[in-house]
DSSP file (Angstrom, degrees, kcal/mol; ACC not computed):
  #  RESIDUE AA STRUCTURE BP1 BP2  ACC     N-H-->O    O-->H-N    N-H-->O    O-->H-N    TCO  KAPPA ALPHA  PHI   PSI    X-CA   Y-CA   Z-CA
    1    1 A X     >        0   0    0      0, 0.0     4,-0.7     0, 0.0     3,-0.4   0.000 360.0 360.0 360.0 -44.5 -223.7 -121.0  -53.8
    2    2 A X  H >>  +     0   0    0      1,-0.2     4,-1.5     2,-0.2     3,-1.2   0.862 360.0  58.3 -10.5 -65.0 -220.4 -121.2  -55.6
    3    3 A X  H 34 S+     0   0    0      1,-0.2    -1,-0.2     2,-0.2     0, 0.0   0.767 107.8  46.7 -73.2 -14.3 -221.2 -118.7  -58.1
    4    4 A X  H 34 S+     0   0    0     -3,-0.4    -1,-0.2     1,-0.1    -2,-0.2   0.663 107.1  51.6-108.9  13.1 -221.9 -115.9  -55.4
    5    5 A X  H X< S+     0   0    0     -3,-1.2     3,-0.7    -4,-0.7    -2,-0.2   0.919  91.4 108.6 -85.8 -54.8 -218.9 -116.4  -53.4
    6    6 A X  T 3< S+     0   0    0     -4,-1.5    -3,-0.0     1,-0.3    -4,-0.0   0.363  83.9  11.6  20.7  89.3 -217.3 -116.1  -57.2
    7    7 A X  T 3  S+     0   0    0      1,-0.0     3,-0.3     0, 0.0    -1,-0.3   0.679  89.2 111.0 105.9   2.9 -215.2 -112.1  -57.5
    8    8 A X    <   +     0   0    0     -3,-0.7    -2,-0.1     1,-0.2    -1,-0.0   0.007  48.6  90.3-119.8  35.3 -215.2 -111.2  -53.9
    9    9 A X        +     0   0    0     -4,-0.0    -1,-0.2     3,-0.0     3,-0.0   0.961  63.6 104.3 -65.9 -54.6 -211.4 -111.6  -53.6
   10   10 A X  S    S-     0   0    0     -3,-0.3     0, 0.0     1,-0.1     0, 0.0   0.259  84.4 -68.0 -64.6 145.1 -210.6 -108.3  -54.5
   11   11 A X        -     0   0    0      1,-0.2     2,-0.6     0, 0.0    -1,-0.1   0.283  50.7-121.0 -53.4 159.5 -209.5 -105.2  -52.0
   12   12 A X        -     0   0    0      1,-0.1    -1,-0.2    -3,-0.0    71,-0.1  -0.853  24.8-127.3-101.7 143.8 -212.1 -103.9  -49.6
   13   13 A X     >  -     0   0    0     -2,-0.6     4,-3.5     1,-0.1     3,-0.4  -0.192  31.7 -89.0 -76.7 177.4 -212.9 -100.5  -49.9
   14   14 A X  H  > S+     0   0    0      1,-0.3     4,-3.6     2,-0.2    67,-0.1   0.950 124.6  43.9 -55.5 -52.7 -212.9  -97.9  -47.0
   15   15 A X  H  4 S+     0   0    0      1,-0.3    -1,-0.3     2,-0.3    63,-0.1   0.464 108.1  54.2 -97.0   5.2 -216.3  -98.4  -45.8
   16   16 A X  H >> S+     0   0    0     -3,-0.4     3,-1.1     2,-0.1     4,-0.9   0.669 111.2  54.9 -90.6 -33.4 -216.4 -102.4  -46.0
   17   17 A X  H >X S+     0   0    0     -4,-3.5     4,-2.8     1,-0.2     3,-1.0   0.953 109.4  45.9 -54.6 -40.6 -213.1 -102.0  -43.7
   18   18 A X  H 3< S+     0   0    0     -4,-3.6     4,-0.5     1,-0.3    -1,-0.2   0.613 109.4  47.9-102.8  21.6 -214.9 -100.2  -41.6
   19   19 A X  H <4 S+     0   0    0     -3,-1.1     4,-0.4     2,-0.2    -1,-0.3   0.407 118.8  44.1-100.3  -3.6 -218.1 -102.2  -41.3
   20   20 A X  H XX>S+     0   0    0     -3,-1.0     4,-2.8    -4,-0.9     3,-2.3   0.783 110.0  53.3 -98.6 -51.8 -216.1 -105.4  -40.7
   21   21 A X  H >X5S+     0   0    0     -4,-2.8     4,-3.8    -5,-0.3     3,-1.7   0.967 114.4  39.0 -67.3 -51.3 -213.9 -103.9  -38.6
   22   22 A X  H 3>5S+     0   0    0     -4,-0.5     4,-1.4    -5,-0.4    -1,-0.2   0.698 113.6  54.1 -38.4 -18.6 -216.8 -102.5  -36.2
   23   23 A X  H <>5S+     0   0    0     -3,-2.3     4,-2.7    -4,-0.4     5,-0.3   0.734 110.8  48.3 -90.9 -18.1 -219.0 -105.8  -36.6
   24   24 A X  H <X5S+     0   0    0     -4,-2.8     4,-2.3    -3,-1.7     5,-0.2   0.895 111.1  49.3 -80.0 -32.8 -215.5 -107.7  -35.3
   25   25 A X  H  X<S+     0   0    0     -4,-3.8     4,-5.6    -5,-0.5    -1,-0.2   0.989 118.8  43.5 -62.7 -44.5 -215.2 -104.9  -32.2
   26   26 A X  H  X S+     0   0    0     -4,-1.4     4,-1.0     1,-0.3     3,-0.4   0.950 111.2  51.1 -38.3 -59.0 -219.3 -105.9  -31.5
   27   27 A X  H  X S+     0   0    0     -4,-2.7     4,-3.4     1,-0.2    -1,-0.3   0.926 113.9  43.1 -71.7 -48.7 -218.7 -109.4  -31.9
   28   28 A X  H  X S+     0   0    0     -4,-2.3     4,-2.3     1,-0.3    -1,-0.2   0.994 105.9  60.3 -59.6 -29.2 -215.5 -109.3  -29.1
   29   29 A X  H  X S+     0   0    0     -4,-5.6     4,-2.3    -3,-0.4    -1,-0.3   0.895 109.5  46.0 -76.6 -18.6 -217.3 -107.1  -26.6
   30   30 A X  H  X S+     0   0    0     -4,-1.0     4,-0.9     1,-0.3    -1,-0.3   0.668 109.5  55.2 -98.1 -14.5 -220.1 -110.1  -26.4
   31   31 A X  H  X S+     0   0    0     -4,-3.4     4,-1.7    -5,-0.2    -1,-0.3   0.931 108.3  38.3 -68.9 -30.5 -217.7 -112.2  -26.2
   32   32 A X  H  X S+     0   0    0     -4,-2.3     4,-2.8     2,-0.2     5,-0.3   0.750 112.8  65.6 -88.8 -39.9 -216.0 -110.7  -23.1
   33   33 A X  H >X S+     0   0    0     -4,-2.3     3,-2.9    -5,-0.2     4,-1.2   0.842 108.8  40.1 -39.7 -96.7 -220.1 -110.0  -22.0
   34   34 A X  H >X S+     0   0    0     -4,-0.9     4,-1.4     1,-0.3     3,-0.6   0.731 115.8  50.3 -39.8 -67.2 -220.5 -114.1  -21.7
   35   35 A X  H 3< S+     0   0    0     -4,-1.7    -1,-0.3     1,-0.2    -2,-0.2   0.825 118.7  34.1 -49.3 -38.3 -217.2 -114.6  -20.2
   36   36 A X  H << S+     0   0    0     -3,-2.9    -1,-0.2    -4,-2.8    -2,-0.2   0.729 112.6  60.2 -77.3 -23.4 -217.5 -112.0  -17.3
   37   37 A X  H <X S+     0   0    0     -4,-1.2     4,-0.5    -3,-0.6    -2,-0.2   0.597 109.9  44.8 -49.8 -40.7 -221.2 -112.8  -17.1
   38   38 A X  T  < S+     0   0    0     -4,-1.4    -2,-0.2    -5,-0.4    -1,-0.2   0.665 115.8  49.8 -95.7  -9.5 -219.7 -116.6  -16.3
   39   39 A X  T >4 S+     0   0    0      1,-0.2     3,-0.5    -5,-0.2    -2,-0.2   0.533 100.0  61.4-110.1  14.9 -217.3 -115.1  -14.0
   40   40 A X  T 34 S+     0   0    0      1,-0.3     4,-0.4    -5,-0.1     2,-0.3   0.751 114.3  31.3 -98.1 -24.8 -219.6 -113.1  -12.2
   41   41 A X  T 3< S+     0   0    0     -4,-0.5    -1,-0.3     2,-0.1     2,-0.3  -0.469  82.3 101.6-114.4  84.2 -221.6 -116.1  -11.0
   42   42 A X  S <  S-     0   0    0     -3,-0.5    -1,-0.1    -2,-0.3    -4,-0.0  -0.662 116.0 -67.0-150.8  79.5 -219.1 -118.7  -10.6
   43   43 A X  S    S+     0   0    0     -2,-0.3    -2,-0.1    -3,-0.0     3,-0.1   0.665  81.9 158.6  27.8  59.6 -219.0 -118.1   -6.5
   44   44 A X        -     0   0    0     -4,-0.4     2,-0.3     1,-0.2    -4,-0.1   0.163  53.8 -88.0 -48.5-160.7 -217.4 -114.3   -6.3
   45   45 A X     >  -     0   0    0     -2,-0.1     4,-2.4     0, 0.0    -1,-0.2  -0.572  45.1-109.5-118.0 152.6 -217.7 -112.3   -3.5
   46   46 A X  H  > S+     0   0    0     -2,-0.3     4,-1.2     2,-0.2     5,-0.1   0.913 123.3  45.8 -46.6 -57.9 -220.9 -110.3   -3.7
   47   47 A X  H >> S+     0   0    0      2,-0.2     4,-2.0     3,-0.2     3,-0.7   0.952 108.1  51.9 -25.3 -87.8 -219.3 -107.6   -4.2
   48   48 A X  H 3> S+     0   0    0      1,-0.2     4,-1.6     2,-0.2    -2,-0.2   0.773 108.7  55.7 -17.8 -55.8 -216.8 -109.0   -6.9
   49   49 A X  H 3X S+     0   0    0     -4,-2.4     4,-2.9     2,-0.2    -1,-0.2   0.732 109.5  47.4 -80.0 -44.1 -220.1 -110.4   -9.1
   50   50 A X  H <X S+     0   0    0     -4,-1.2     4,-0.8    -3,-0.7    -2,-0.2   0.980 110.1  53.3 -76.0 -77.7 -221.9 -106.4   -9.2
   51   51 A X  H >X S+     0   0    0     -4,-2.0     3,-2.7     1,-0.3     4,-1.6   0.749 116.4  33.7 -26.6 -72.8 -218.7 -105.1  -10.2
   52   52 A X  H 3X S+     0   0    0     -4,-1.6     4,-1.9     1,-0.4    -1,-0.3   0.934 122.2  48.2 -64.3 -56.9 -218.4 -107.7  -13.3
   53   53 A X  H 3X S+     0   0    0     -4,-2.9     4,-0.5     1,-0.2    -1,-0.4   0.486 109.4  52.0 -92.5  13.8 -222.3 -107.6  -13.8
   54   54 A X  H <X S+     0   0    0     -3,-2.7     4,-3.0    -4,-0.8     3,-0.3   0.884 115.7  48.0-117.5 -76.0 -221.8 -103.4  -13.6
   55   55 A X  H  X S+     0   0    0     -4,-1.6     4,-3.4     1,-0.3    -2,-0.2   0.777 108.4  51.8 -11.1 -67.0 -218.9 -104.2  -16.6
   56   56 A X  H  X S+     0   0    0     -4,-1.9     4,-6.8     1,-0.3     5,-0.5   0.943 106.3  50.5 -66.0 -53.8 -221.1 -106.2  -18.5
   57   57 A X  H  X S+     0   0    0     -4,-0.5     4,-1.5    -3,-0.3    -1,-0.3   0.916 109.9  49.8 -57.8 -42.2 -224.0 -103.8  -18.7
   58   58 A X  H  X S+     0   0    0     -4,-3.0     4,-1.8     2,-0.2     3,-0.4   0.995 111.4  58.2 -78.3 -44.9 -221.9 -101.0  -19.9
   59   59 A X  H >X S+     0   0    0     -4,-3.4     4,-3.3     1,-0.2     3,-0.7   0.968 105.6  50.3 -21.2 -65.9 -220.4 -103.7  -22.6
   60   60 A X  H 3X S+     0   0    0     -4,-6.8     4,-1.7     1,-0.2    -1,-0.2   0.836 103.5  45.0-121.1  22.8 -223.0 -104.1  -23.7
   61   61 A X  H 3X S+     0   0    0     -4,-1.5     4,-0.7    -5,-0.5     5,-0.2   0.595 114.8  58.4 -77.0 -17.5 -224.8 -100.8  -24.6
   62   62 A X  H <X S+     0   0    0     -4,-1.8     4,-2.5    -3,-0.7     5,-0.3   0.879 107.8  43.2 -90.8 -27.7 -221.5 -100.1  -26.0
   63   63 A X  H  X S+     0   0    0     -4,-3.3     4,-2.9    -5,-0.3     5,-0.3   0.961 113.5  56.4 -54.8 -77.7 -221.8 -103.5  -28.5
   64   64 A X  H  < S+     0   0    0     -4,-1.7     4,-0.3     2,-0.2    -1,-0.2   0.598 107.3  40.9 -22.1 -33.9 -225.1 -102.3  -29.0
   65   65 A X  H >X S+     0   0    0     -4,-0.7     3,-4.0     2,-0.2     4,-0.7   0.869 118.2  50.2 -83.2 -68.2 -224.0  -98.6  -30.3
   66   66 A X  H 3X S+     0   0    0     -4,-2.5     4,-3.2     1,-0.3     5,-0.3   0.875 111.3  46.6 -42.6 -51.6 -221.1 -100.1  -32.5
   67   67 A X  H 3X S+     0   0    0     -4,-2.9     4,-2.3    -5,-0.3    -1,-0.3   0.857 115.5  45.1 -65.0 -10.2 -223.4 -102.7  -34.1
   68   68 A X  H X> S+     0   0    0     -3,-4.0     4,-1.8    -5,-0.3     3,-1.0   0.924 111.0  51.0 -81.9 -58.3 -225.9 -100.0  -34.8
   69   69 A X  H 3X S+     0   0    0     -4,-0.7     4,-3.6     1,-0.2     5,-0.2   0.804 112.2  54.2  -7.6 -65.6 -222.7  -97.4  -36.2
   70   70 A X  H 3X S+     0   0    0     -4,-3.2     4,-0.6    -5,-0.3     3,-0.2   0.924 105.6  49.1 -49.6 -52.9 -221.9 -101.0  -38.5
   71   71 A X  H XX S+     0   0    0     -4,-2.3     4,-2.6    -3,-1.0     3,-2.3   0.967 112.6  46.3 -59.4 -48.2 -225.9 -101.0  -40.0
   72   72 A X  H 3X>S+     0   0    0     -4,-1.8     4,-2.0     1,-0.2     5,-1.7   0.964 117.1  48.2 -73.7 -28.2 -225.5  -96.9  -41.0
   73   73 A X  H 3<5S+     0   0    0     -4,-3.6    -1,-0.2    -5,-0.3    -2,-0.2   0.711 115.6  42.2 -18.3 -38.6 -221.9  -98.3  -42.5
   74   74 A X  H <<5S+     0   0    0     -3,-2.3    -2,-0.2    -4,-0.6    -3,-0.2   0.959 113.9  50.6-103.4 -83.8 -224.0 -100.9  -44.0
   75   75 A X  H  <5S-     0   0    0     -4,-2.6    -2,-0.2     1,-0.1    -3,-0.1   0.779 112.8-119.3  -7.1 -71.5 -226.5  -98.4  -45.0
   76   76 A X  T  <5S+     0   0    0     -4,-2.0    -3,-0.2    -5,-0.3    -1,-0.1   0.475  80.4 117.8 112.1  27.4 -224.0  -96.3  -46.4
   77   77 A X      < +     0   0    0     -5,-1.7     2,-0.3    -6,-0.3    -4,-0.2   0.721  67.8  57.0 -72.4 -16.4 -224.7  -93.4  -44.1
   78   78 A X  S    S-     0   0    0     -6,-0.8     2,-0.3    -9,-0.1   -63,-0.0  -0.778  80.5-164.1-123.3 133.1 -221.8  -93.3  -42.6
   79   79 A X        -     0   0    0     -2,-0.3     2,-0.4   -65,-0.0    -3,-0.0  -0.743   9.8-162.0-136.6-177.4 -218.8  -92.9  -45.1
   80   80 A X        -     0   0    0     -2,-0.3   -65,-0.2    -7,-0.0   -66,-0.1  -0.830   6.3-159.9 171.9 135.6 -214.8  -93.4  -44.9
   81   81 A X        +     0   0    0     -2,-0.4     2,-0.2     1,-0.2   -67,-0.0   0.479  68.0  19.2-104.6 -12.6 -212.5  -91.9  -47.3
   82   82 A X  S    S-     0   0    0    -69,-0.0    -1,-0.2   -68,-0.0   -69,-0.0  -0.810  71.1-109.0-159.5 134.3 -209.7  -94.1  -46.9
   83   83 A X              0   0    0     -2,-0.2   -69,-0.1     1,-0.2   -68,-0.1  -0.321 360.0 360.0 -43.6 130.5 -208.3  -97.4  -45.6
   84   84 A X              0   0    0    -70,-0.1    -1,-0.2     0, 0.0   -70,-0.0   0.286 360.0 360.0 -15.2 360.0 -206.3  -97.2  -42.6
């Protein structure tokens, strides 16, 4: 395993910044799913609990588009021309 971690110090190009950085946005919005997800049944108000589960659903179809955006990143459909 060593020997393929082995060279990957080195600057990230445009378009590995910007698959990391999209897979890190995926990765928060499912976290914030699971957390509103716990606060939406943890005895709200009825109300209160459809709001957050209203939240959660548009989270995550928007995790869903980003992680697909990361695979054409990944792909290399998708292209960047410079690092931030």
């Amino acid at each position: 395993m060593d020997e393929l971690i082995k060279g990957l110090d080195g600057p990230r190009t445009a378009q590995q910044e910007l698959f990391y950085d999209l897979e890190d946005a995926a990765a928060v919005i499912g976290w914030s799913v699971v957390e509103l997800t716990t606060l939406a049944a943890s005895g709200r108000t009825p109300d209160e609990a459809i709001a957050l589960m209203k939240i959660c659903a548009l989270l995550t179809a928007q995790q869903e588009r980003i992680e697909a955006y990361a695979g054409e990143v990944k792909d290399q459909r998708v292209v960047r021309s410079d690092v931030l």
